[in-house]
Structure formats: C-alpha cells, structure tokens
C-alpha positions as CSV (number, residue, x, y, z in Angstrom):
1,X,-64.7,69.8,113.7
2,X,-65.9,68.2,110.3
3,X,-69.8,68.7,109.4
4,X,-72.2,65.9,111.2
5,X,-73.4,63.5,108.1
6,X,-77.2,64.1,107.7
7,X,-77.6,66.7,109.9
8,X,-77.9,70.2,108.0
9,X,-78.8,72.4,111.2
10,X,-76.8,75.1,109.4
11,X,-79.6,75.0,106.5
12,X,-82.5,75.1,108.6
13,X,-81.9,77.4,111.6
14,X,-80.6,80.4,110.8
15,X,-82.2,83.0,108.8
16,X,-80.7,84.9,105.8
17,X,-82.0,88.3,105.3
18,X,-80.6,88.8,101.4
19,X,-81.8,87.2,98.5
20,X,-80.0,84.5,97.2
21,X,-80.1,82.0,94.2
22,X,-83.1,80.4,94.7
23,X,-84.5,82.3,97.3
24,X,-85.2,85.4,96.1
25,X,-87.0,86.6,99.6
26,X,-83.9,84.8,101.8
27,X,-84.8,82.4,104.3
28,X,-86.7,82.6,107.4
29,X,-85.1,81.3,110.4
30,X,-86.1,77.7,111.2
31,X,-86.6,76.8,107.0
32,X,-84.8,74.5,105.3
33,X,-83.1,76.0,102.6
34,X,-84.2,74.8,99.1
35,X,-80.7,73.7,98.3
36,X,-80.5,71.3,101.7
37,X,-80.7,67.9,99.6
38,X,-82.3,64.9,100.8
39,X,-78.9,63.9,102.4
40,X,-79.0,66.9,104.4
41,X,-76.1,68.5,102.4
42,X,-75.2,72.0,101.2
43,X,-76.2,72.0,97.6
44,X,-74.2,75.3,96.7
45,X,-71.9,73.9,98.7
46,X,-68.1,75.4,97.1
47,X,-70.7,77.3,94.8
48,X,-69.6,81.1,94.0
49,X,-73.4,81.7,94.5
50,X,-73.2,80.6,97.7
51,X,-75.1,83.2,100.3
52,X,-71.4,84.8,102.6
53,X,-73.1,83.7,105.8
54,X,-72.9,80.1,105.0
55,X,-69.4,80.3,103.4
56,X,-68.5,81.7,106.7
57,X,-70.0,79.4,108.6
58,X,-67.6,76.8,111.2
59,X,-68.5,73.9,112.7
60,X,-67.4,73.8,116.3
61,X,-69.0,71.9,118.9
62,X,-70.1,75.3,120.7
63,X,-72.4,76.1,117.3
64,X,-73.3,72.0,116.5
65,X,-73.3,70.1,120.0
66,X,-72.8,66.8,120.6
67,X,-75.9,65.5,117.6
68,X,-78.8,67.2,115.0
69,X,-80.9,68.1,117.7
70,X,-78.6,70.2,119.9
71,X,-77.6,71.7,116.8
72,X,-80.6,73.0,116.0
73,X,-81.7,74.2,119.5
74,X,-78.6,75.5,119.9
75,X,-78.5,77.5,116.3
76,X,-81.7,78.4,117.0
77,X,-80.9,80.1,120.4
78,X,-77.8,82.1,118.3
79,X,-80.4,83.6,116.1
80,X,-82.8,85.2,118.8
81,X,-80.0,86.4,120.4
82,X,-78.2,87.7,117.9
83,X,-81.5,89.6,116.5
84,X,-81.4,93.7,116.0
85,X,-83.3,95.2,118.9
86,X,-86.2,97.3,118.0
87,X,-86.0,101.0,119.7
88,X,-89.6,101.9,120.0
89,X,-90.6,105.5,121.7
90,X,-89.0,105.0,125.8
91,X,-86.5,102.1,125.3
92,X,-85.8,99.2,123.6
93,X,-88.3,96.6,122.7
C-alpha cells in the first residue's frame, strides 16, 4: 500500500520516546511532528536523521484504514495498546 496523499496519521499519532532532530524531548502521542509539512508529508523523509520508528514504519490497510480519519483512530488505538504496563505494589496497573 502506497502512503494516502495529505494524510500524515503516521506524524501525528504515535508517540516517540527518544529525542530526535528537532525534537529534542520526542513527541507525544497525538502531536504532529514539526517536520509533518503543510502537505502532510514526512520532511526527513529518506533523511539519515530520520527517528528508526518511522523508517520502519508500513502502510497497510490494517495500520491506515480505508481514509485520514481511520488512520488516526486506528494509530491511535496501536499506541494505548501497545503502552508498557505499570507494575505497582499487588498487580499491574
């Protein structure tokens, strides 16, 4: 599957932990990252700097769904349930 024009789901949903060129701090999940341009394209895209995740990133309709929208519910769904449980004292949180 090739990238939906103007939709950069992949720039906005998931967060990045590690720094990164321009974002020192990473990126919170749900903001856009500050090299999405204002055609909702990867800036660093084929960039060496580059954060792994989104050089690892696929499109597939599974991760991107049929438009922008389901992309973005559907990304953001991935990230809370791909988050590290907390163990607190009697179980996990």
């Amino acid at each position: 599957m090739q990238c939906r024009e103007a939709c950069g789901a992949c720039c906005i949903a998931p967060s990045i932990a590690r720094p990164y060129h321009g974002m020192p701090r990473g990126k919170a999940a749900g903001e856009a990252c500050v090299h999405l341009d204002d055609a909702m394209r990867c800036g660093l895209f084929g960039d060496p700097r580059r954060p792994k995740f989104c050089s690892t990133f696929a499109a597939e309709p599974a991760a991107c769904g049929d438009n922008r929208q389901q992309a973005l519910q559907i990304l953001a769904e991935m990230e809370v349930l791909t988050l590290p449980q907390v163990r607190v004292q009697g179980g996990v949180k």
